[in-house]
C-alpha positions as CSV (number, residue, x, y, z in Angstrom):
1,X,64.2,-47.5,-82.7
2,X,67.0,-45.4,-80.5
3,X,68.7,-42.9,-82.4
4,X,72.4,-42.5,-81.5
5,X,72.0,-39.4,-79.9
6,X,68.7,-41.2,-77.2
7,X,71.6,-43.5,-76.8
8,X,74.7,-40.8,-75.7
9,X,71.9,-39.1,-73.8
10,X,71.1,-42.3,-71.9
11,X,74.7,-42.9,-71.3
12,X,75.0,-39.4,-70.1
13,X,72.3,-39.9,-67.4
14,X,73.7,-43.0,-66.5
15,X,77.1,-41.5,-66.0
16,X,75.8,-38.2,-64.6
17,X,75.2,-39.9,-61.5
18,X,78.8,-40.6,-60.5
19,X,79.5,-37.7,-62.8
20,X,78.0,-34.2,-62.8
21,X,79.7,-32.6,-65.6
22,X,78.3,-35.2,-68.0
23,X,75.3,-34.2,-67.1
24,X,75.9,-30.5,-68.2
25,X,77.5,-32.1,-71.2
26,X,74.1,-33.4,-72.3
27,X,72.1,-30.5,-71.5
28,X,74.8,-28.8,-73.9
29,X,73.8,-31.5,-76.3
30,X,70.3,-31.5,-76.0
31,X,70.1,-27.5,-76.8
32,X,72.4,-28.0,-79.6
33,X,70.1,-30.6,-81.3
34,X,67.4,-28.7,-80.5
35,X,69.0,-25.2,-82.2
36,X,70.1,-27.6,-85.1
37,X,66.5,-28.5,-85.8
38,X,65.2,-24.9,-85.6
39,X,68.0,-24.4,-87.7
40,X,66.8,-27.1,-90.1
41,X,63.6,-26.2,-90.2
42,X,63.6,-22.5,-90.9
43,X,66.4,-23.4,-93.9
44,X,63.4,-25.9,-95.3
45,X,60.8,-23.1,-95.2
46,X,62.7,-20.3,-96.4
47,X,63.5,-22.7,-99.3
48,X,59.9,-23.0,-100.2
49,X,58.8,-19.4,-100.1
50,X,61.6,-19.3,-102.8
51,X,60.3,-22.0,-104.7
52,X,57.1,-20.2,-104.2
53,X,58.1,-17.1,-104.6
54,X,59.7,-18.3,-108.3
55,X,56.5,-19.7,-109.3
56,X,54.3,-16.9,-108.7
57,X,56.7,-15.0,-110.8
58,X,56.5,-17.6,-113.2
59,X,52.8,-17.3,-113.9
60,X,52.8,-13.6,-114.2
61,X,55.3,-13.8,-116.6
62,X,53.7,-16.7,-118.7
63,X,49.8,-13.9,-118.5
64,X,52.4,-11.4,-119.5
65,X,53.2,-13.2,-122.8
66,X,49.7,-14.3,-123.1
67,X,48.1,-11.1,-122.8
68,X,50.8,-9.4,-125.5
69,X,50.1,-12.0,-127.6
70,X,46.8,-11.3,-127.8
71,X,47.8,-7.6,-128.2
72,X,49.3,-8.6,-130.9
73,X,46.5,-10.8,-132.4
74,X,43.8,-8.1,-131.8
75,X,46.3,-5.3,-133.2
76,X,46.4,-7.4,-136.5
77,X,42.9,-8.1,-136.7
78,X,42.1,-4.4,-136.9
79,X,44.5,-3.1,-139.0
């Protein structure tokens, strides 16, 4: 399975030997890919600290309401 980019960078070699700026072109390339993925990848994990990040928050506030609830409860029972 060749991805479209294997494929340009394939050309690229093939033409970089009658052609030296093509290979400089795919060196450009290949960094660029390569940022894009860092790029990529550092979105997807920022993305789950939030979701983490939300649901931790969302436990504390669901033992908040439990624990004033049973405030509450234990506040009836004695008066």
């Amino acid at each position: 399975r060749l991805s479209p980019l294997s494929l340009l960078a394939q050309l690229c070699l093939l033409a970089s030997q009658w052609q030296p700026q093509c290979s400089l072109l795919m060196l450009r390339l290949l960094r660029m890919i390569r940022i894009l993925r860092l790029l990529r990848m550092i979105r997807i994990l920022r993305i789950l600290r939030r979701i983490r990040i939300l649901r931790i928050l969302r436990r504390i506030r669901l033992l908040r309401r439990r624990i004033l609830s049973l405030q509450m409860i234990r506040f009836m029972l004695l008066s």
